[in-house]
Short mmCIF file of the C-alpha atoms (twelve columns), coordinates in Angstrom:
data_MODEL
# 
_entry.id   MODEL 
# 
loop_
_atom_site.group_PDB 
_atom_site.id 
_atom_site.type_symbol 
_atom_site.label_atom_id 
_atom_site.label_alt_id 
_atom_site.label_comp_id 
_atom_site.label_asym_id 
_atom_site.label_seq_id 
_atom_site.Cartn_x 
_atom_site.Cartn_y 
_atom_site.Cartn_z 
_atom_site.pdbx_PDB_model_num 
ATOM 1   C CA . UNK A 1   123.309 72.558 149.708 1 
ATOM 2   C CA . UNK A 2   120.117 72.200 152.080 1 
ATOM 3   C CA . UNK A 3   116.836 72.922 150.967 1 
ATOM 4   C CA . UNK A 4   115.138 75.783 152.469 1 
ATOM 5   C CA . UNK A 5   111.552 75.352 154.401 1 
ATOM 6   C CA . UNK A 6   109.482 76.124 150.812 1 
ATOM 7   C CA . UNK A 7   111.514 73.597 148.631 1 
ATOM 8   C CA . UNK A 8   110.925 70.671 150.940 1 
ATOM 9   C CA . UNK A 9   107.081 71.694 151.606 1 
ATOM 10  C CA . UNK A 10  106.696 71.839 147.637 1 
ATOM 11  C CA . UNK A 11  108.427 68.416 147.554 1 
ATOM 12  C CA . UNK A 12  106.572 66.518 149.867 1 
ATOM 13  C CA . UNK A 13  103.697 64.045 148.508 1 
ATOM 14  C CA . UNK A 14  100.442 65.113 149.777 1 
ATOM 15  C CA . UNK A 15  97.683  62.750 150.513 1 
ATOM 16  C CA . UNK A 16  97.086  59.178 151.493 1 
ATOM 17  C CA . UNK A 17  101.107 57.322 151.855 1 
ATOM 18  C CA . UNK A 18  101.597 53.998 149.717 1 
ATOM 19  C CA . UNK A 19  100.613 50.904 151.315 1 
ATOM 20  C CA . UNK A 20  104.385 50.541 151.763 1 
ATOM 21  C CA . UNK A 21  105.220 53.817 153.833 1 
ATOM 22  C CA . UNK A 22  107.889 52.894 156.026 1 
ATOM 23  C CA . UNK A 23  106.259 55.318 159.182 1 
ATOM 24  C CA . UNK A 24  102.788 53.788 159.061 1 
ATOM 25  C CA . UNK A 25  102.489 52.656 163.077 1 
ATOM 26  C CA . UNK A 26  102.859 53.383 166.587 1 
ATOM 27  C CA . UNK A 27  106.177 54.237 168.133 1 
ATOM 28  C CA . UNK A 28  107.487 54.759 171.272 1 
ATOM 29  C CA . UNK A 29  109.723 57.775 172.273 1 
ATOM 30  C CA . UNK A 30  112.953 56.220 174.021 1 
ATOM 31  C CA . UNK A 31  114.751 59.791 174.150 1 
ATOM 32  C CA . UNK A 32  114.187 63.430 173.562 1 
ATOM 33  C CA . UNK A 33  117.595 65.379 172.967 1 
ATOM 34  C CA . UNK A 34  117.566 69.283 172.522 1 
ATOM 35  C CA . UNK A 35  120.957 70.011 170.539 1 
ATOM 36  C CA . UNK A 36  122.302 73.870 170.117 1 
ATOM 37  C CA . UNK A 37  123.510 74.554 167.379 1 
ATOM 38  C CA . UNK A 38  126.355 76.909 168.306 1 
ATOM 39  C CA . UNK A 39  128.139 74.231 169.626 1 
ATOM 40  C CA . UNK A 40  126.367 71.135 170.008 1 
ATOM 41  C CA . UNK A 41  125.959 70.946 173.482 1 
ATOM 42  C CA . UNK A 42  122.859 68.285 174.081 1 
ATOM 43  C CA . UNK A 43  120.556 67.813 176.712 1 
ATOM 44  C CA . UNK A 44  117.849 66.019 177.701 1 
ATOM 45  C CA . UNK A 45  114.696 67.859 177.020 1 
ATOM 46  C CA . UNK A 46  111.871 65.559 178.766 1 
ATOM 47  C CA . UNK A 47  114.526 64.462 181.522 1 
ATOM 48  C CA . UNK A 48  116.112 60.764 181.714 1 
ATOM 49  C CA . UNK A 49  113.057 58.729 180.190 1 
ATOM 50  C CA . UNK A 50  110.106 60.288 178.568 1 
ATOM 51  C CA . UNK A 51  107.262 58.948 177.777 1 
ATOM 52  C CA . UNK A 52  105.554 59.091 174.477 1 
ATOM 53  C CA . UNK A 53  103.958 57.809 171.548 1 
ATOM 54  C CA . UNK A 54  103.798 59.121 167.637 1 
ATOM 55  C CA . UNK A 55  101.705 57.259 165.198 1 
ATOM 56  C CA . UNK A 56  101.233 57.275 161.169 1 
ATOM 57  C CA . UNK A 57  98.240  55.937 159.872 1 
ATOM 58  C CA . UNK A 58  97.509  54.126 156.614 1 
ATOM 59  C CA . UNK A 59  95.100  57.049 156.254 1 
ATOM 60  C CA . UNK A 60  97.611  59.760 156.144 1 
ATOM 61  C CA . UNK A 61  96.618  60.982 159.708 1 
ATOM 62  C CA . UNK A 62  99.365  61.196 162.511 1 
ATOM 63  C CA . UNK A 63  99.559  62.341 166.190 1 
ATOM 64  C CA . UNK A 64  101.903 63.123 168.449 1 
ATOM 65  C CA . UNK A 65  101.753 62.992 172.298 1 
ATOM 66  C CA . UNK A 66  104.579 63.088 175.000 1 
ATOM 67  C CA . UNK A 67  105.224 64.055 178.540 1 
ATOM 68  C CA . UNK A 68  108.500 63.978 180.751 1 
ATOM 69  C CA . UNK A 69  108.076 60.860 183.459 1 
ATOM 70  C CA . UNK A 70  108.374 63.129 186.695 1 
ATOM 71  C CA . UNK A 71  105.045 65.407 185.873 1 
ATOM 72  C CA . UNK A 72  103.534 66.943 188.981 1 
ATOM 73  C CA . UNK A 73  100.785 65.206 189.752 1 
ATOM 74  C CA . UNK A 74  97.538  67.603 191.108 1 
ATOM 75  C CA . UNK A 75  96.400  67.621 194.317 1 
ATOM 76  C CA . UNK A 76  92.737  67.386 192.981 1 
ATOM 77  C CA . UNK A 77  90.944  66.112 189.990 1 
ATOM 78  C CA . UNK A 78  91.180  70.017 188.674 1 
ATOM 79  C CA . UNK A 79  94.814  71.401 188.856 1 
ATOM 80  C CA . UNK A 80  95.504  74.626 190.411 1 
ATOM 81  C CA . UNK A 81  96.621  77.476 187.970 1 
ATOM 82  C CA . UNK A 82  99.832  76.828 188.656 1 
ATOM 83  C CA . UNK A 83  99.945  72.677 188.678 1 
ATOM 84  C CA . UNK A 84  98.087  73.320 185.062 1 
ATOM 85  C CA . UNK A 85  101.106 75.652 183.799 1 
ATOM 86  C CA . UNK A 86  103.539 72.388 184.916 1 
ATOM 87  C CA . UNK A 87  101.931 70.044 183.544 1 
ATOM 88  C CA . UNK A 88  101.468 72.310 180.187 1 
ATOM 89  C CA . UNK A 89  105.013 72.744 180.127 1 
ATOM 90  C CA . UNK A 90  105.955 69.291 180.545 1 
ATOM 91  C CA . UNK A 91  104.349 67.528 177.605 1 
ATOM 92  C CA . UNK A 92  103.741 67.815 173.675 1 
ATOM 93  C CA . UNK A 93  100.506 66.581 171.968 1 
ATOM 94  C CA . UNK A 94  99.189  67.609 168.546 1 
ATOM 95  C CA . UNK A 95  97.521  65.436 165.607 1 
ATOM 96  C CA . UNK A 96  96.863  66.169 162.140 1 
ATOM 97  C CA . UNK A 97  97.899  65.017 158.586 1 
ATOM 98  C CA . UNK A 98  101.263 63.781 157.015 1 
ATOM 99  C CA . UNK A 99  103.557 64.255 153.769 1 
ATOM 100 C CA . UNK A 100 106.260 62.045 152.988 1 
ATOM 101 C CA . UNK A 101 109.625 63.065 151.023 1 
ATOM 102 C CA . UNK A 102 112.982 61.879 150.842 1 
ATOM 103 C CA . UNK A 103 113.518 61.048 154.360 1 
ATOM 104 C CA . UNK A 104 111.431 64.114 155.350 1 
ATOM 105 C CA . UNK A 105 108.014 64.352 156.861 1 
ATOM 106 C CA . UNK A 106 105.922 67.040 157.411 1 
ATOM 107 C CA . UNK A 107 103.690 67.169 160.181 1 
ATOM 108 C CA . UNK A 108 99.959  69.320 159.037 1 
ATOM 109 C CA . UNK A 109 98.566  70.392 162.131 1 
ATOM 110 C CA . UNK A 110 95.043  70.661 163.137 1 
ATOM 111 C CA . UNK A 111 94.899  70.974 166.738 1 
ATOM 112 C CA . UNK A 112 97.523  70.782 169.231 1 
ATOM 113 C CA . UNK A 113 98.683  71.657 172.785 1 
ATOM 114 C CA . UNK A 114 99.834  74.750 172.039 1 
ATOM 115 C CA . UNK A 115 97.626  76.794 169.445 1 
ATOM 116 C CA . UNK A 116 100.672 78.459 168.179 1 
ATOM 117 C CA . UNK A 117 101.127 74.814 165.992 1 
ATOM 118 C CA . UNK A 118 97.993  74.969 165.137 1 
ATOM 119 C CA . UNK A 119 97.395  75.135 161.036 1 
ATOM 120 C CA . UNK A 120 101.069 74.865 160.626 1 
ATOM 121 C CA . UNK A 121 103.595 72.425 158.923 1 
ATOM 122 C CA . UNK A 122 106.199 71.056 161.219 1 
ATOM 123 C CA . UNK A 123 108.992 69.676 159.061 1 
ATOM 124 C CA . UNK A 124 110.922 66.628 160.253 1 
ATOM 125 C CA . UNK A 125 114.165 64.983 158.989 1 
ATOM 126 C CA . UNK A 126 114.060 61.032 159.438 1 
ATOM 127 C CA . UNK A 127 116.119 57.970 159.718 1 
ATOM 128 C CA . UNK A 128 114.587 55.104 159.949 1 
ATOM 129 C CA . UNK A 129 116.880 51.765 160.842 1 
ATOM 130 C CA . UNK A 130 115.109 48.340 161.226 1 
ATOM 131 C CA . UNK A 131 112.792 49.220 163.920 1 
ATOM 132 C CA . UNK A 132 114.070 52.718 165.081 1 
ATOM 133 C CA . UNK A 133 112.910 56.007 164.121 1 
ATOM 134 C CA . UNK A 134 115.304 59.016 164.483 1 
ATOM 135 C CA . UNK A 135 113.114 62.290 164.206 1 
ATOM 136 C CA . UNK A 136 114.752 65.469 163.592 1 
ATOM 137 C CA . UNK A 137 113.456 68.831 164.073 1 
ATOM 138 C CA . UNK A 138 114.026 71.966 161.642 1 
ATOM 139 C CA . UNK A 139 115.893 74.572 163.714 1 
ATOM 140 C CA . UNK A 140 113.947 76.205 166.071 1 
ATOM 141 C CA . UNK A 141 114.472 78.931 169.062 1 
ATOM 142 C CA . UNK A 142 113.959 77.588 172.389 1 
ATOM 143 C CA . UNK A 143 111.456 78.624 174.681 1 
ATOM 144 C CA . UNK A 144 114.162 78.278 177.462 1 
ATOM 145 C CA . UNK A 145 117.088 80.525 176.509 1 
ATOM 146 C CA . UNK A 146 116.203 81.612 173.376 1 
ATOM 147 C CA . UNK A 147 118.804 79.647 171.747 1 
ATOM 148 C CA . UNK A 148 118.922 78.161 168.078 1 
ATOM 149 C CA . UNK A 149 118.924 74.317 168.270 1 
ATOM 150 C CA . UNK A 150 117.220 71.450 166.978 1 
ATOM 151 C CA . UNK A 151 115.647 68.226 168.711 1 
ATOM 152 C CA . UNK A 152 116.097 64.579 168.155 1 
ATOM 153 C CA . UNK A 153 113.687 62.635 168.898 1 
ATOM 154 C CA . UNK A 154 114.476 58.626 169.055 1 
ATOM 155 C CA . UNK A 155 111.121 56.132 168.646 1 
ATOM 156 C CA . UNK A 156 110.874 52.362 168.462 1 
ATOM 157 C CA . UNK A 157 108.002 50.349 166.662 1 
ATOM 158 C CA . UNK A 158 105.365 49.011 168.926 1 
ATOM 159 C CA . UNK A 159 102.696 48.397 166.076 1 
# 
């Protein structure tokens, strides 16, 4: 049986990871899938190669940034309102703190790209193999169709 949201939150060691944490570093994103769930259909949510980085520090602080590789690029310094609303669209960034569990972490955020995150706990499923990272989001709606999926996210160690 799968634990719910509240069991892995309450299971999840808070405060500064062992010296040993396997996430501690910088990754690279290499993919960014959005599965449904109704019937598995994938696709790529940042387009063919997105461009990213995620990193776990020794001090228990993490961020996350990431941006598809085909962003619109302003006609000025200052975007228009409606360059802004593309770029917006087409990226992820957020930092905080981090809890490890049983391949689980949870992501504490304290600011982010969207305020919505802000203050909350993003939980993420994990397998990590040699130097790959496969991150897995809790289900989620999408902001597209409205449709209950999950993403997998797919990082390599650079540090």
């Amino acid at each position: 049986m799968l634990a719910t949201n509240d069991e892995i939150l309450k299971s999840v060691k808070r405060g500064k990871p062992l010296s040993s944490c396997p996430v501690i570093g910088t990754w690279s994103l290499q993919s960014y899938v959005r599965e449904r769930l109704s019937d598995g259909q994938k696709h790529n949510q940042f387009g063919d190669a997105p461009i990213g980085y995620i990193g776990y520090a020794p001090d228990g602080r993490m961020y996350a940034i990431f941006t598809r590789n085909d962003r619109v690029t302003p006609r000025d310094v200052v975007p228009t309102d409606e360059e802004g609303v593309e770029l917006i669209g087409s990226m992820v960034a957020y930092a905080g703190t981090f809890s490890l569990g049983d391949n689980v972490v949870v992501h504490h955020i304290d600011t982010s790209w969207n305020q919505a995150w802000t203050g909350t706990d993003q939980i993420r499923h994990f397998v990590l193999e040699g130097d790959t990272l496969t991150i897995t989001t809790a289900p989620y709606r999408s902001y597209l169709d409205g449709t209950l999926g999950r993403s997998i996210l797919v990082w390599t160690r650079v540090g």
